[in-house]
N, C-alpha and C positions, 0 to 999 in steps of 0.2 A: 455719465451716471451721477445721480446727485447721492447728496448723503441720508436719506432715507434711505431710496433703494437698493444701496448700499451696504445701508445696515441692517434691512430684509433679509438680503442676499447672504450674507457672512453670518445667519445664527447656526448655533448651534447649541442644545442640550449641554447642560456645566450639573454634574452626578458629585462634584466635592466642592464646599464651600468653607472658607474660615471660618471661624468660630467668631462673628462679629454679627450683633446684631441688627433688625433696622432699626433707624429711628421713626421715631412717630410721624416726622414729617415725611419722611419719606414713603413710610406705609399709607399718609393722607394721598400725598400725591400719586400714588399707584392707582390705590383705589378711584380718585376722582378721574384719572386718566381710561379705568377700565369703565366707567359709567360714562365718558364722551361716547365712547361707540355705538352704533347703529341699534335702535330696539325696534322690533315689529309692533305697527299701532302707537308706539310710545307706550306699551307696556309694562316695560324694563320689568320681566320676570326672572327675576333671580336674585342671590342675595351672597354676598362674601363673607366667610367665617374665616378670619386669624385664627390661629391655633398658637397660644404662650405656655398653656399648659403643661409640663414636661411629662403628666402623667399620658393625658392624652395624644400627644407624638410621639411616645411610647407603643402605646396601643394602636395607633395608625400606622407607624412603621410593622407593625408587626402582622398588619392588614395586609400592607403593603409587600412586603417583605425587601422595600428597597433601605436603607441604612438615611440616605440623603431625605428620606422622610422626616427625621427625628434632627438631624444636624443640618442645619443649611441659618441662613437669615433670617427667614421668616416664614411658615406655610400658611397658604391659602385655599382653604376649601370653597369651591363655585358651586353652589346649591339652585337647581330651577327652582322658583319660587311661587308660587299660589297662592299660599297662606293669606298672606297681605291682602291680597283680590278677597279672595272667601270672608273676610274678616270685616273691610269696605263696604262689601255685597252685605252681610249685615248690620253695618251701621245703617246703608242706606234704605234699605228694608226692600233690597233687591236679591233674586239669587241669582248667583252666575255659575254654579255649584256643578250642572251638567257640562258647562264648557272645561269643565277640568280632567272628565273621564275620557275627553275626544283625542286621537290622535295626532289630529291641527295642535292641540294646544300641547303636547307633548314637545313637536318637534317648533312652535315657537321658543318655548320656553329653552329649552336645549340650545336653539340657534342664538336667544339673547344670551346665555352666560358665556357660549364659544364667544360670540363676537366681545363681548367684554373682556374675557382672559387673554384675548390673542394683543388687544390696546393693553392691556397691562405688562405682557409681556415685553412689546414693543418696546415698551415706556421703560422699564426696569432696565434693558441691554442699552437704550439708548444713556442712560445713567453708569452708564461700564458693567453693571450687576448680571449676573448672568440668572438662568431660568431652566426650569424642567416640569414639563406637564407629569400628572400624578395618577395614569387611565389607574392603575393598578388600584385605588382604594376601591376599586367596583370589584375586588376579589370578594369581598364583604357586606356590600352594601345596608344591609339590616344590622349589621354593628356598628359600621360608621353613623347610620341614621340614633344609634343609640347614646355612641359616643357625645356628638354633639346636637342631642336634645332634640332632633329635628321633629316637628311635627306633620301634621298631617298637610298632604298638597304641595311637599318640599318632597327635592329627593339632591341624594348628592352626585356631582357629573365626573368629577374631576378635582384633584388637586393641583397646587402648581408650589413649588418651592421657588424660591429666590434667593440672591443672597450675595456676598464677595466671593469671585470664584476663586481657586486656590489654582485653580491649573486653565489654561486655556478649553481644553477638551477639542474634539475632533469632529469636523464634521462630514457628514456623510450625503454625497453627492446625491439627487434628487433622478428624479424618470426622466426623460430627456423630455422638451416638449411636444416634440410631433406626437408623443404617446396620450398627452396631457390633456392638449389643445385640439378640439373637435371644431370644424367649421361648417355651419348650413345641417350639419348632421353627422351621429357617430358612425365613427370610419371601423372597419371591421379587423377584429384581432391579427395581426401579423408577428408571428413570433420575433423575425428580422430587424425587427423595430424595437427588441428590447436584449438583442443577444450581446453587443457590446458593451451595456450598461450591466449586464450579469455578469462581465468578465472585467470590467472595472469594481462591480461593487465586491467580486473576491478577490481581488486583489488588494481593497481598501482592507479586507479583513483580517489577510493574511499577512500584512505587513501589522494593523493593529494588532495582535494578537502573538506576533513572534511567531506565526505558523500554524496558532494551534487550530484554528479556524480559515474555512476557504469557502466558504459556502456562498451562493449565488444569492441574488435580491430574490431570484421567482423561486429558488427553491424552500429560503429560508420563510417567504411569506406565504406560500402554498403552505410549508409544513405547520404552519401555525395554525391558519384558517381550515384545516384540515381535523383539528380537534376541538369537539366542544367546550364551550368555556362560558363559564358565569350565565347558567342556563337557569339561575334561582332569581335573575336582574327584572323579569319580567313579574315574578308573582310579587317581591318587593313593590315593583312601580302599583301595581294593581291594589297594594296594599295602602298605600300613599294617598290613594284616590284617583291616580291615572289608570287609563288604556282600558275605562270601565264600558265604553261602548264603541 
């Protein structure tokens, strides 16, 4: 196993960081690391907001409702990006105006800022720094869009914190891959195939936890997908100028 795969293999989620901040160099290199990755077309729709503000990661943690929003290294908000294109389209006295209400361009735009975040992230761990993606600022999405000025054709995906971690943190074993891995075509549900890994992953809990938690992977993740959530993410994007046709 080389030391990439290696250090794929060994992440995990770090929720407390020192009080240390990045430096600039280091924020460059994150950033130029997360613009190597893969863009559809060459594209590259999307666009990176630091947050230094202490009012505004105030206000974001409180989106959030996570703590490690506000305290960590440094946060990064990953914004699909449009604007820039719409903006071009007029300089050039072209419209590309309808390609931004289509669904295609939704889930381009979405697939360049992931594949961006995931190189940034990469890059941060492989620097010792550890990382936590931020799905949570979509509790809000019309406040965050307020917070950080976003305008029209942007919308925000995700956050990602970084930083010196204070603790190692825990990680939490994955689905096994016969569950994962489809060949020639998808193979049909077998509970059998995921009963061992519900009785590892409560047990990861209940030793985390001190007991106070046992809860299985399918139960814990059924109960969630079980409750609507952030059902106002759609008339935002609509608002933005997506998913108009």
């Amino acid at each position: 196993m080389n030391e990439i795969i290696q250090l794929l293999q060994s992440h995990r989620s770090i929720r407390k960081f020192k009080d240390e901040a990045l430096s600039e160099d280091t924020i460059d290199l994150l950033v130029r690391a997360a613009q190597s990755a893969s863009t559809s077309s060459y594209v590259q729709s999307y666009s990176i907001i630091g947050v230094t503000d202490l009012e505004k990661k105030k206000q974001l943690r409180e989106i959030s409702g996570q703590p490690y929003v506000e305290h960590n290294g440094h946060l990064f908000v990953f914004v699909v990006d449009y604007n820039r294109h719409y903006a071009l389209g007029e300089h050039l006295n072209q419209s590309v105006e309808d390609y931004f209400g289509t669904t295609e361009s939704l889930l381009v735009g979405t697939v360049d800022a992931s594949l961006a975040s995931q190189n940034m992230a990469i890059a941060a761990e492989s620097m010792g720094l550890g990382i936590c993606f931020i799905g949570s600022l979509r509790n809000n999405m019309q406040h965050v869009i307020e917070i950080l000025n976003l305008p029209e054709y942007t919308y925000p995906l995700f956050g990602m914190v970084v930083g010196v971690p204070e603790n190692e943190g825990s990680q939490k074993e994955r689905l096994p891959v016969e569950v994962i891995y489809h060949e020639n075509g998808y193979k049909a549900f077998d509970y059998s195939n995921y009963a061992d890994y519900d009785t590892r992953t409560a047990a990861y809990y209940r030793l985390r936890t001190n007991g106070a938690r046992s809860d299985r992977w399918s139960e814990q993740v059924i109960g969630m997908l079980s409750q609507k959530a952030r059902l106002e993410v759609d008339s935002v994007l609509k608002q933005q100028g997506f998913l108009k046709q």
